[in-house]
PADRENTOR-482076 format. One record per residue: y, x, z of N, C-alpha, C, CB in turn; residue number from 1; residue in three letters. Coordinates in steps of 0.2 Angstrom, whole numbers. Glycine has a CB too. Layout:
<recs>
+-------+-------+-------+-------+-------+-------+-------+-------+-------+-------+-------+-------+-----+------+
:  n.py :  n.px :  n.pz : ca.py : ca.px : ca.pz :  c.py :  c.px :  c.pz : cb.py : cb.px : cb.pz : pos : code :
+-------+-------+-------+-------+-------+-------+-------+-------+-------+-------+-------+-------+-----+------+
:     Y :     X :     Z :     Y :     X :     Z :     Y :     X :     Z :     Y :     X :     Z : NUM :  ALA :
...
+-------+-------+-------+-------+-------+-------+-------+-------+-------+-------+-------+-------+-----+------+
</recs>
This chain:
<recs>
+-------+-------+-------+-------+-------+-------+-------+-------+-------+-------+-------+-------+-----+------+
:  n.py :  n.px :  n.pz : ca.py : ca.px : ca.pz :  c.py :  c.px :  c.pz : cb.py : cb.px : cb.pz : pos : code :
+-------+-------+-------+-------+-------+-------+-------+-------+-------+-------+-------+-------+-----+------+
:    -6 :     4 :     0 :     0 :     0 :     0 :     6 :     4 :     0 :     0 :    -5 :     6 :   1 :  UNK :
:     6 :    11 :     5 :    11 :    15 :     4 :    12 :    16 :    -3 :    10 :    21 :     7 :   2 :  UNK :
:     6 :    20 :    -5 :     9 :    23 :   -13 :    12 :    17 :   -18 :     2 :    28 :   -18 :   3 :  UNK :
:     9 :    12 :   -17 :    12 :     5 :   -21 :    19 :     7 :   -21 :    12 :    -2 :   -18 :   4 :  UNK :
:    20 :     4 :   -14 :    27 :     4 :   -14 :    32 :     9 :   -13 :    29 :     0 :    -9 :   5 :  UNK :
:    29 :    16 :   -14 :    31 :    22 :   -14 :    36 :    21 :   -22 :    25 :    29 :   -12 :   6 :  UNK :
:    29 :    20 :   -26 :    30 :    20 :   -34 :    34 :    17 :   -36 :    25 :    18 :   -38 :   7 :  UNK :
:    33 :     9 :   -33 :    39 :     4 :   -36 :    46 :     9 :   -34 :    39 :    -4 :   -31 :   8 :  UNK :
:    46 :    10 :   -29 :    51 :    12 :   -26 :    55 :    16 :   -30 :    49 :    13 :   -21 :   9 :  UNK :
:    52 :    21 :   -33 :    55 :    26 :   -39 :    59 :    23 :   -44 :    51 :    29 :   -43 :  10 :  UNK :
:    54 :    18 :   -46 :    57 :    14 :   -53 :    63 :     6 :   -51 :    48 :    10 :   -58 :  11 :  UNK :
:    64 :     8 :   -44 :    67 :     4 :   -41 :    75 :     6 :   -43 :    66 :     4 :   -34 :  12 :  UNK :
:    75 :    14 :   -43 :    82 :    19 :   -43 :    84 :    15 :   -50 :    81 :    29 :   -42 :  13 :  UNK :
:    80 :    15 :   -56 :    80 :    16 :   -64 :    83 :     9 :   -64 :    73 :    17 :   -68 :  14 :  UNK :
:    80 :     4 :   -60 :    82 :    -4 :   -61 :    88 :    -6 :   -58 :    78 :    -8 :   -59 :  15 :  UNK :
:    90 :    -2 :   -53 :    96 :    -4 :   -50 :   104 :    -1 :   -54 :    94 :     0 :   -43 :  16 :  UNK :
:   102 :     2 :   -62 :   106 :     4 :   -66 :   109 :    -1 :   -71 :   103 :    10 :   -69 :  17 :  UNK :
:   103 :    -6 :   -70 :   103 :   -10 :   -75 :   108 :   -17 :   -71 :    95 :   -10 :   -77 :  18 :  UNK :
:   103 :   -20 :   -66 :   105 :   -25 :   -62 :   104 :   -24 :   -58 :   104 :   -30 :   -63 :  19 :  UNK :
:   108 :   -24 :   -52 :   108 :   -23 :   -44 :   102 :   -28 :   -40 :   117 :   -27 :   -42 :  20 :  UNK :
:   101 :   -35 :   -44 :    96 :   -40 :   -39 :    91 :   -40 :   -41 :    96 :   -48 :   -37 :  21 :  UNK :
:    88 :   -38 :   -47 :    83 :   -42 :   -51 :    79 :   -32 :   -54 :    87 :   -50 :   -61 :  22 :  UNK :
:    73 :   -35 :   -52 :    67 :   -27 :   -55 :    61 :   -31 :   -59 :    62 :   -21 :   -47 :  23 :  UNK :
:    60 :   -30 :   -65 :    56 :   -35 :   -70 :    51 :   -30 :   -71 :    60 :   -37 :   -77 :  24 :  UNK :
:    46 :   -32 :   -66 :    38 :   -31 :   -68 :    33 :   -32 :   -70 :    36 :   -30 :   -66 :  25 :  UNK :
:    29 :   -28 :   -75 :    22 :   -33 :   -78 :    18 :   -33 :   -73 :    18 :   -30 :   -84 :  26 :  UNK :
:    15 :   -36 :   -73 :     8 :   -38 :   -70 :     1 :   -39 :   -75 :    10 :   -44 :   -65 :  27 :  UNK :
:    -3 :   -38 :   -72 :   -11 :   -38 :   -75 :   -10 :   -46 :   -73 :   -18 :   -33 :   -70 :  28 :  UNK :
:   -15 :   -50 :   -77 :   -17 :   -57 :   -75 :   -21 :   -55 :   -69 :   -21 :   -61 :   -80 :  29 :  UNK :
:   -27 :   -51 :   -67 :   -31 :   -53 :   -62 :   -28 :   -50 :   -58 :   -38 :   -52 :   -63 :  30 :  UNK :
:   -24 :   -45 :   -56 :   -19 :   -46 :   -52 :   -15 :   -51 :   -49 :   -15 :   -42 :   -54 :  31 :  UNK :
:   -12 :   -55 :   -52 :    -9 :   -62 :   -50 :   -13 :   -66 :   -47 :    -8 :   -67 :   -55 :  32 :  UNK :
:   -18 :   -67 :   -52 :   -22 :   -72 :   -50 :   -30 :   -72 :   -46 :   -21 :   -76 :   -55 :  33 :  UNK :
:   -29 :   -65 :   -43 :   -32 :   -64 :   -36 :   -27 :   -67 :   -30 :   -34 :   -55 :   -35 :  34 :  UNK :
:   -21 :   -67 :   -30 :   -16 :   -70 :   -24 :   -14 :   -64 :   -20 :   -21 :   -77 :   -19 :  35 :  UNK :
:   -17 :   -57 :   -25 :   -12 :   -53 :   -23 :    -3 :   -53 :   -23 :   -15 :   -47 :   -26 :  36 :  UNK :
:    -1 :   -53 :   -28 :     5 :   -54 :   -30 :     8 :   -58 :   -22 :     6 :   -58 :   -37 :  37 :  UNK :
:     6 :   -65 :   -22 :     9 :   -69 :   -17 :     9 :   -65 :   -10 :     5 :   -75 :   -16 :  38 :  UNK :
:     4 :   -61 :   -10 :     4 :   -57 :    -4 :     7 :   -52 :    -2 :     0 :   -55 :    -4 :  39 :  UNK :
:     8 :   -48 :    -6 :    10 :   -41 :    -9 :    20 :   -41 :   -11 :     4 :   -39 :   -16 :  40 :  UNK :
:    20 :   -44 :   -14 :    26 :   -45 :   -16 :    35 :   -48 :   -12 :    22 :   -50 :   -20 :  41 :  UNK :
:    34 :   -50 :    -8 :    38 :   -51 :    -4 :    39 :   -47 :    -1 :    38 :   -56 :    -1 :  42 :  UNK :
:    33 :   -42 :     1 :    34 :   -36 :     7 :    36 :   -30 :     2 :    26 :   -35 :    12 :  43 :  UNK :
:    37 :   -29 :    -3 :    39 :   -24 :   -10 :    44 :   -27 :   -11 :    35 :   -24 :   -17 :  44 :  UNK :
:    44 :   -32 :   -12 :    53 :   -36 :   -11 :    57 :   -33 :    -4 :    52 :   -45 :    -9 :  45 :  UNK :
:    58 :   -35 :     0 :    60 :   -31 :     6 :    62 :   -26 :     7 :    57 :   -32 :    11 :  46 :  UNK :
:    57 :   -22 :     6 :    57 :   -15 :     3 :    61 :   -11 :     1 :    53 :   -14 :    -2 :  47 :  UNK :
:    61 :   -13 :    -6 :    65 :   -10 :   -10 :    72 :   -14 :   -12 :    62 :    -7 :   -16 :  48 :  UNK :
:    74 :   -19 :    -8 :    78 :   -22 :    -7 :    81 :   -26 :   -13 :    80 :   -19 :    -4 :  49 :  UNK :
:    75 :   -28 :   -19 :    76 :   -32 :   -26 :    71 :   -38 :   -27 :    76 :   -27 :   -33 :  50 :  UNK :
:    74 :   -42 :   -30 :    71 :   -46 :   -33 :    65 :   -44 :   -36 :    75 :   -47 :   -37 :  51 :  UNK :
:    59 :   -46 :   -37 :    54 :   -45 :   -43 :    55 :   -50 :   -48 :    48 :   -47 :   -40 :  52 :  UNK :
:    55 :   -48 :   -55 :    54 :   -55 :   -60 :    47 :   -53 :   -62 :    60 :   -56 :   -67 :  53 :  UNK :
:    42 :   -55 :   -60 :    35 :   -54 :   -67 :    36 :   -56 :   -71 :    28 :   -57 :   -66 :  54 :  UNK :
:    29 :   -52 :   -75 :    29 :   -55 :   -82 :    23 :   -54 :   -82 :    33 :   -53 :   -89 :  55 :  UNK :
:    17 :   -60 :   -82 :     9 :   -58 :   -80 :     7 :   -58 :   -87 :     4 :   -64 :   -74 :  56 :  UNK :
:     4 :   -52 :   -91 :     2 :   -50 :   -96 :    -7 :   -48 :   -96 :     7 :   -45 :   -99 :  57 :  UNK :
:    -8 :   -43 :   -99 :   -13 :   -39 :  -100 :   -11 :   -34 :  -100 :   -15 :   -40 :  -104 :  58 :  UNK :
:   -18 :   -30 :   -98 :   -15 :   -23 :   -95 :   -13 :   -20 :  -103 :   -21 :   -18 :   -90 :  59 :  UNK :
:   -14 :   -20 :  -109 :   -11 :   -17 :  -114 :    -7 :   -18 :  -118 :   -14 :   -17 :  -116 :  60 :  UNK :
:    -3 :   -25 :  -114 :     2 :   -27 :  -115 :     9 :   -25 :  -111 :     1 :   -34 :  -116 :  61 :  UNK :
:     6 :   -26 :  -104 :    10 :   -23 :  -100 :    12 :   -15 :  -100 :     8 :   -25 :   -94 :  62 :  UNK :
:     9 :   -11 :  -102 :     8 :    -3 :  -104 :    12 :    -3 :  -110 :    -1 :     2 :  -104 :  63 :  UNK :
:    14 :    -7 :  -115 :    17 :    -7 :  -120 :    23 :   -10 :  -118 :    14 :   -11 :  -125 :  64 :  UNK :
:    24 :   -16 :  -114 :    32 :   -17 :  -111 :    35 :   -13 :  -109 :    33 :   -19 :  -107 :  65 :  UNK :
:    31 :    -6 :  -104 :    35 :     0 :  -100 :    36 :     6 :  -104 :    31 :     1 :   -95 :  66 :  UNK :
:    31 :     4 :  -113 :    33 :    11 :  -116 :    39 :    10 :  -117 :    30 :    14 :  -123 :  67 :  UNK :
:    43 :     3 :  -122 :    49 :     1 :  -126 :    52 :     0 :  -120 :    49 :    -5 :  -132 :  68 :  UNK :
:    51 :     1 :  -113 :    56 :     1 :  -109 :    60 :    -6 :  -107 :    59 :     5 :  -111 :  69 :  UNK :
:    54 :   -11 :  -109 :    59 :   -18 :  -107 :    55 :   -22 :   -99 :    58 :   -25 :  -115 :  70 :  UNK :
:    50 :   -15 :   -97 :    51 :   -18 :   -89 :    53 :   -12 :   -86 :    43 :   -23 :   -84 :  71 :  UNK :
:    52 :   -13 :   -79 :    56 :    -8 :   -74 :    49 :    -2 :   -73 :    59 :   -12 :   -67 :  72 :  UNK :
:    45 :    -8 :   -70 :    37 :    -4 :   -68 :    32 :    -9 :   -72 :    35 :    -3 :   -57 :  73 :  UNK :
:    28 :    -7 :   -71 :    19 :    -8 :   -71 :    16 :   -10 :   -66 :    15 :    -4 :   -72 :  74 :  UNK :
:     9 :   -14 :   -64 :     7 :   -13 :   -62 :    -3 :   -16 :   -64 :    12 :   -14 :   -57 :  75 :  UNK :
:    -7 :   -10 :   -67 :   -11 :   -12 :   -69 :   -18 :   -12 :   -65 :   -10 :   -10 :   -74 :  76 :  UNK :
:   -24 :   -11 :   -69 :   -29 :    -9 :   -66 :   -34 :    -4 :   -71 :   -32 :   -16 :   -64 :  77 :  UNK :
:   -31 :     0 :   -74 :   -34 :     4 :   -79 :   -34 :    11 :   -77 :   -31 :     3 :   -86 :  78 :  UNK :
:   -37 :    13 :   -74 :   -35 :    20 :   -71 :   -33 :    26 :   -79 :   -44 :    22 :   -66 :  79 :  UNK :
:   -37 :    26 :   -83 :   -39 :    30 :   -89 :   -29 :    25 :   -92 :   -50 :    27 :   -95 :  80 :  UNK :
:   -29 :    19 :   -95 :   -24 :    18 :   -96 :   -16 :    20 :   -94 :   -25 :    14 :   -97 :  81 :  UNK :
:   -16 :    19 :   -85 :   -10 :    21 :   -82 :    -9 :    32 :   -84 :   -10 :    17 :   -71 :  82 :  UNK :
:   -16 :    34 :   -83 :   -12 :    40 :   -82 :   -11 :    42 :   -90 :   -18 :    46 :   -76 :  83 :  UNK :
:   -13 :    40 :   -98 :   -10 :    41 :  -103 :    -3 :    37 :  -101 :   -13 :    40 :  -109 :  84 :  UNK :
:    -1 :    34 :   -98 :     4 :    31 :  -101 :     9 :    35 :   -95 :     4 :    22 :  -101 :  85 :  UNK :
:     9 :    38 :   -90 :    12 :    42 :   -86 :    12 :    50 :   -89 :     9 :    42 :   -78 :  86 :  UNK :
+-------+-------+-------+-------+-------+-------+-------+-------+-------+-------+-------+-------+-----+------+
</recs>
């Protein structure tokens, strides 16, 4: 949970260039809708002291949102996919 919110928390500095309240993240579908998000999410909120907007995708969709740079972070379940895309 640290490193989560360690990570978000980097891409938090990047988003806060953009808009002050709002950090627009992809999410995995089976991320969501395990009822992590619900869980997880308010306390990452607090955190880093922004908004979350999801955008619940696929994980190869969401790793394509974060190349063209139209979310903030990621957050997937592809180990082999996140570390090419880092």
């Amino acid at each position: 949970m640290k490193r989560l919110i360690t990570f978000l928390g980097c891409f938090a500095v990047s988003a806060t260039m953009v808009s002050a309240d709002n950090m627009r993240m992809a999410v995995t579908t089976s991320f969501h809708n395990s009822g992590l998000s619900d869980s997880l999410l308010p306390a990452i909120e607090q955190d880093i002291g922004l908004k979350l907007d999801l955008l619940v995708v696929g994980t190869g969709q969401a790793i394509r949102l974060g190349k063209a740079g139209d979310v903030d972070a990621i957050l997937v379940h592809s180990r082999s996919a996140e570390e090419a895309f880092v």
